[in-house]
Phi, psi and omega in degrees: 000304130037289192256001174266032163301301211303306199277331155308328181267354168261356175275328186237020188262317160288159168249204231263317192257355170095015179250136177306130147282121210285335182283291198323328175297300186304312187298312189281345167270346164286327212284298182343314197253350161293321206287337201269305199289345170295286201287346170273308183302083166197317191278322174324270205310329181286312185282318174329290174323286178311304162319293181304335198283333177255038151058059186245093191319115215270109165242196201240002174266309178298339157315281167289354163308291188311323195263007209263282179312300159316313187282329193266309172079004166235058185057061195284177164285164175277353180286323197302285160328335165279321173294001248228285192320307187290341180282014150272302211203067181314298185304354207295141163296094160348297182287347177273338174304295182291330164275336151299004177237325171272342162285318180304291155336301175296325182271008190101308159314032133201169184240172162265161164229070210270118204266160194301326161330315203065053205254134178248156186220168199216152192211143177257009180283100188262325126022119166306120196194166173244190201224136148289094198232143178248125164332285179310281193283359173058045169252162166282169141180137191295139204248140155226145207191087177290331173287313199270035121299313205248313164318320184279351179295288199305326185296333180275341166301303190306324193217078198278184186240123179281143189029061171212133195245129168277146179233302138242164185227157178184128195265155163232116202245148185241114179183202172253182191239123167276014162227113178302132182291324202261116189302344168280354191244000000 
């Protein structure tokens, strides 16, 4: 979705001679912002949705919570998530943030992630995947590896751990990104 700015404006931004045309331009910004009030009501009914299924009461603070996390998508902090919120919804409560976030966990639908730092961050990727953690720039980024999955699988079969139920496994890999993800550092 993303990208129907881009192909909306090279399909109506020209005429005939390759120059804008100020109705077609009017037109590719109406179109634009119907398509931008689709995909937010459309992300609304998804987050709604993913609540009621965990039989979670749908309010308008859990909401943005969710949605939070989904929109920054890189594994924010509860500070991040609060600024994220508040620029939107000034009053939302810090502490209100932080129990809506120990619910989310608990039902499943976002995991925690505590970085080497011991800084915890929250991800809304419930899928088995590993972690990429750059040292340097303190960024995440989600790893996916169907071999290495079925090696740590097979290896845990092989060599079970006396008096331990594995639930999950999940690597966390450490090192640098030679080109930094993260725009802050």
């Amino acid at each position: 979705m993303q990208t129907g700015f881009c192909d909306l404006f090279h399909f109506f931004s020209k005429n005939k001679s390759g120059i804008l045309n100020k109705s077609t331009f009017e037109l590719l910004l109406f179109m634009n912002d119907s398509q931008l009030e689709f995909i937010q009501m459309d992300k609304s009914l998804k987050i709604r949705d993913l609540l009621s299924e965990k039989h979670i009461k749908v309010t308008p603070q859990r909401m943005r919570v969710l949605e939070a996390i989904y929109i920054l998508n890189n594994h924010p902090t509860a500070e991040k998530i609060i600024d994220f919120i508040r620029k939107k919804d000034p009053n939302i409560g810090s502490g209100t943030v932080y129990k809506v976030l120990e619910t989310l966990v608990e039902k499943g639908l976002i995991k925690k992630v505590k970085t080497e730092n011991d800084i915890m961050r929250y991800e809304g990727v419930t899928e088995n995947h590993h972690h990429l953690y750059c040292i340097q720039c303190d960024h995440i980024e989600d790893y996916y590896n169907e071999k290495l999955d079925k090696l740590l699988t097979v290896f845990f079969k092989e060599n079970e751990i006396d008096n331990f139920i594995i639930e999950d496994i999940q690597l966390q890999i450490s090192g640098n990104f030679i080109k930094h993800k993260n725009t802050n550092h």
